[in-house]
Legacy VTK file of the C-alpha trace (Angstrom):
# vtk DataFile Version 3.0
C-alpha trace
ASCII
DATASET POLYDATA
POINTS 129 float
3.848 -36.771 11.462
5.049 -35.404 14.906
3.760 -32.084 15.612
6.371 -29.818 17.164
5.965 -28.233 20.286
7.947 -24.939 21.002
8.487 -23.512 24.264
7.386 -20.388 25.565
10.784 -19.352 26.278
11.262 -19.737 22.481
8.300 -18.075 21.669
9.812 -15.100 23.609
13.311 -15.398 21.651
11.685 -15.660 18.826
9.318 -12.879 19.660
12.629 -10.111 20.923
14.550 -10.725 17.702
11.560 -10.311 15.471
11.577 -7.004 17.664
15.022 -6.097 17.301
15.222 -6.870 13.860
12.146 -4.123 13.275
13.510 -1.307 15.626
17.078 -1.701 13.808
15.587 -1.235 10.515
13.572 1.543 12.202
16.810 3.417 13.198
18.260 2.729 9.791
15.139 4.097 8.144
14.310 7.524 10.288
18.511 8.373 9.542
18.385 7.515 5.861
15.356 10.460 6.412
17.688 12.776 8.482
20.261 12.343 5.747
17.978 13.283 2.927
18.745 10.016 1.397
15.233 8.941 1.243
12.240 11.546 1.004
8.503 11.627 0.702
7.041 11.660 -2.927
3.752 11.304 -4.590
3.166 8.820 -7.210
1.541 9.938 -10.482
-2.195 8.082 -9.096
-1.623 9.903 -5.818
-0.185 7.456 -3.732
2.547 8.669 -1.255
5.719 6.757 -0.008
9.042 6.787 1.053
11.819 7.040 -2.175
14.983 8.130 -3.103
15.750 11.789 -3.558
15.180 13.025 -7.104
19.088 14.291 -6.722
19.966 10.787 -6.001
18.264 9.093 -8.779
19.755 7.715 -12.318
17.290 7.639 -14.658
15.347 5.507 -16.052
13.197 5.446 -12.559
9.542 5.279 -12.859
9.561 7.819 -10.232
11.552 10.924 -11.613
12.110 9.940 -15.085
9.981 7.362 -16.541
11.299 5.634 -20.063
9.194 6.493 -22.913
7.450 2.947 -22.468
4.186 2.746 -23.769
2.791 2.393 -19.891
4.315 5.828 -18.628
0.876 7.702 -18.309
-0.678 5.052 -15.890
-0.421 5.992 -12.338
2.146 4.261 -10.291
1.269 1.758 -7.321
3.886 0.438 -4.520
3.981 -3.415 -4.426
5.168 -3.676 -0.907
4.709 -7.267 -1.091
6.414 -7.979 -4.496
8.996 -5.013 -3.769
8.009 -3.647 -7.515
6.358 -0.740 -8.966
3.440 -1.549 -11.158
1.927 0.673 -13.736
-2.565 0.220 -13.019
-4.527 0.334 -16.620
-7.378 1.704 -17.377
-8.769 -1.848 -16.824
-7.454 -2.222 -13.232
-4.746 -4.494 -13.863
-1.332 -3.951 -12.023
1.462 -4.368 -14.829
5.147 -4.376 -13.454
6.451 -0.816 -14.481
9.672 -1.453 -17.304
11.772 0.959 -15.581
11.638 -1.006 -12.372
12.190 -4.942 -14.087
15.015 -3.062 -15.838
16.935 -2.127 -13.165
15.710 -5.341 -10.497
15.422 -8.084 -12.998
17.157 -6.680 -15.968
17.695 -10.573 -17.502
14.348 -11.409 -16.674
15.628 -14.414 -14.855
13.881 -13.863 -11.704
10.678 -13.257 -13.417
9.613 -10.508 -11.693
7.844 -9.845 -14.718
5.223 -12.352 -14.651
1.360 -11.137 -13.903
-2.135 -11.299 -14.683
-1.804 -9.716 -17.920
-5.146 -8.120 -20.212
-2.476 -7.324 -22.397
-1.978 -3.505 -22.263
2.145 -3.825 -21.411
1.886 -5.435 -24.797
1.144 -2.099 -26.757
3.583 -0.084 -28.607
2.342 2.909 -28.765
1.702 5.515 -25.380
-1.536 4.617 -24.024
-3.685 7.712 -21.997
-4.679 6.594 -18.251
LINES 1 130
129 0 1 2 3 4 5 6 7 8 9 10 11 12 13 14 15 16 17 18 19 20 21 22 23 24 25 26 27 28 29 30 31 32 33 34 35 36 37 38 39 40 41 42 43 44 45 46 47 48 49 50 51 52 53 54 55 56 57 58 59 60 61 62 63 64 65 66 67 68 69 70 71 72 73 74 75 76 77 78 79 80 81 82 83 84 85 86 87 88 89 90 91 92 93 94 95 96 97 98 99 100 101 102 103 104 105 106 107 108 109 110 111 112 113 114 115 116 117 118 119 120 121 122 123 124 125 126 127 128
């Protein structure tokens, strides 16, 4: 198979847009802050980030009003790389939080849902962290 070459001046393209791209979503970001639309909050766990204002939300959010899932006691945890909250058991194990499939994958057909499970999103009943 022929390897393909690119050229530095490509490289550089490549390299400004990339740039662009971030300091444009930078901008957007730092007004949404200005605004109020977006504020700092800290996850039950601890864990800080960037959210939507509690005045802005409509529940359920796993944020400012959890469902009464079974999972709702676990602290929270950011997949950045998924773009999902997940709900950590005792045992360690990141479950995707309910509130959060509802509202991103509410048919389940981009099974968001799927994990290494131990099986403690299976339980019915409220479960203590």
């Amino acid at each position: 198979m022929p390897k393909t070459i690119i050229s530095d001046a490509q490289v550089r393209r490549l390299a400004e847009s990339l740039f662009y791209e971030y300091e444009a979503r930078e901008r957007g970001i730092r007004a949404a802050i200005e605004r109020g639309d977006i504020v700092p909050v800290t996850l039950p766990g601890g864990e800080r980030m960037y959210a939507h204002a509690e005045d802005r939300c409509t529940p359920p959010c796993p944020i400012h009003s959890p469902s009464e899932h079974s999972m709702r006691g676990f602290p929270l945890h950011w997949r950045g790389d998924r773009g999902i909250m997940e709900r950590i058991c005792p045992h360690g194990v990141g479950h995707p939080d309910p509130d959060t499939l509802a509202y991103i994958d509410p048919d389940g057909s981009k099974m968001e849902g799927v994990h290494g499970c131990d099986g403690c999103c299976a339980e019915r009943e409220p479960q203590e962290p």
